[in-house]
N, C-alpha and C positions, 0 to 999 in steps of 0.2 A: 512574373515569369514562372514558367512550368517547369518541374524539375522532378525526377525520378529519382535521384539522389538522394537514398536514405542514409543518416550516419547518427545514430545514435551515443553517445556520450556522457549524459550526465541522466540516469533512470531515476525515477520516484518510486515505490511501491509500498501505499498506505496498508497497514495489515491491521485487523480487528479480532484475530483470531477464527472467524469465520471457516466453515469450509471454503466459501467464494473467495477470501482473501487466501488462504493455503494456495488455491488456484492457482490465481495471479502472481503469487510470491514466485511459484515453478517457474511462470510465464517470465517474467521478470530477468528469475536468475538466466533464462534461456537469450531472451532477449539481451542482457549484461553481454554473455560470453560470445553470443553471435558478433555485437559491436566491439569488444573490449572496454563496456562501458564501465565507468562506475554506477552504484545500486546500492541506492540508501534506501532502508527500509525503515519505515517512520510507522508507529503506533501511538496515536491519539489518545489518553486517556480524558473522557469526560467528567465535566464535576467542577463545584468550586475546592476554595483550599479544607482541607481537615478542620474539624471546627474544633479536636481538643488534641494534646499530649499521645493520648493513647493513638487518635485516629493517625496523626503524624508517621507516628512508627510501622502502624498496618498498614499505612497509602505507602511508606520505604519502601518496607518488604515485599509488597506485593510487584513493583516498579521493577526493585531485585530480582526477582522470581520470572518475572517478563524481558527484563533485559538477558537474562541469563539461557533460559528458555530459547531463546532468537538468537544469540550467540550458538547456543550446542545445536541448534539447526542449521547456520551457515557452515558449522567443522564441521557436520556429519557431512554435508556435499562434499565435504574439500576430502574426508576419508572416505566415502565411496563412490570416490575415483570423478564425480559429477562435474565439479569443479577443482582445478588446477591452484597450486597454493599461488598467483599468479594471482588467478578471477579472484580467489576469495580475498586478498590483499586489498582489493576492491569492492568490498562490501562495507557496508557500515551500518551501523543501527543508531536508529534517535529514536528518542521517547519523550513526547511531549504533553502538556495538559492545553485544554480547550475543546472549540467547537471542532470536530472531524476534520467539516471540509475546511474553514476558516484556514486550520493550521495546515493543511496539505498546500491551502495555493501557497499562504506565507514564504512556507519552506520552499517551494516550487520556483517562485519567484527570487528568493534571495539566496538561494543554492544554483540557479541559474538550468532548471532540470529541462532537458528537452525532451521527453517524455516521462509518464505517469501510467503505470500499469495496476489498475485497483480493480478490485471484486465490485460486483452490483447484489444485489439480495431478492433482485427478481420480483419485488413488488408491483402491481398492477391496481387499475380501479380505485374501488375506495380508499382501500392499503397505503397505495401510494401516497395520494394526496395526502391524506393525514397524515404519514410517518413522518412526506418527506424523502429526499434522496439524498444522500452524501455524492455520489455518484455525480446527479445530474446537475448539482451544484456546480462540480468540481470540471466535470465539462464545459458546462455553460462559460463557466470563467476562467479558467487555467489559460496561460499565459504559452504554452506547448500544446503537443499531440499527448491524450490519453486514448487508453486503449483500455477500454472495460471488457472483464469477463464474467461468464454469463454462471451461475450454480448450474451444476447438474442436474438433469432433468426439469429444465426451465420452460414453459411453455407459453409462448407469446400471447395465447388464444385470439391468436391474428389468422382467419383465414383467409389464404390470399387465393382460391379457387375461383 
């Protein structure tokens, strides 16, 4: 059945620190306060475990540094007036190890997200296929609606003439 009925509730929005993820994250918190969603912002870190003592401590700190970092970005909306202590009561942040996309459906699926608002990195040609997409993985399979945004100054080099 057809239905025009959008209502958004429960947002994903994977961030890599990218410009294209900053994007989305806007996009994201826009999209939260339009719905009254809640807006979990999830950053994937790659890699396996720390192989000694020392690396343990710097893989910590660094996780600290990133959790912390994405916290004083959600309060700065909430003090410059962006978002209401209301929306931002509805933000959350995860930080998890693994593959990108892997851990985006995971959390998508057992967080129950019915949207995903992530960055793309605009890859084309050869680029692409060898890199890879986190992006078109995560469409391909995600379990809701995503909504990809594109870098600035993105150029399809699709002439549709």
């Amino acid at each position: 059945m057809f239905t025009t009925d959008v209502n958004y509730k429960n947002i994903l929005c994977p961030v890599d620190f990218s410009e294209t993820s900053r994007k989305a994250f806007y996009r994201a918190v826009g999209y939260a306060r339009m719905f009254g969603a809640k807006l979990t912002v999830l950053h994937v870190r790659e890699g396996g475990p720390p192989a000694s003592v020392d690396a343990v401590e710097s893989d910590h700190n660094e996780l600290t540094r990133l959790e912390e970092g994405l916290v004083r970005r959600l309060d700065e909306l909430e003090e410059d007036g962006k978002v209401t202590r209301e929306e931002r009561d509805r933000m959350f942040l995860e930080i998890r190890g693994g593959k990108p996309w892997l851990e985006v459906l995971r959390f998508a699926i057992d967080e129950g997200c019915d949207l995903i608002v992530m960055g793309t990195h605009g890859h084309t040609g050869f680029r692409h296929i060898f890199m890879g997409s986190q992006a078109d993985r995560v469409v391909r399979r995600a379990p809701c609606d995503v909504l990809t945004v594109k870098p600035d100054g993105y150029d399809s080099k699709l002439d549709l003439t």
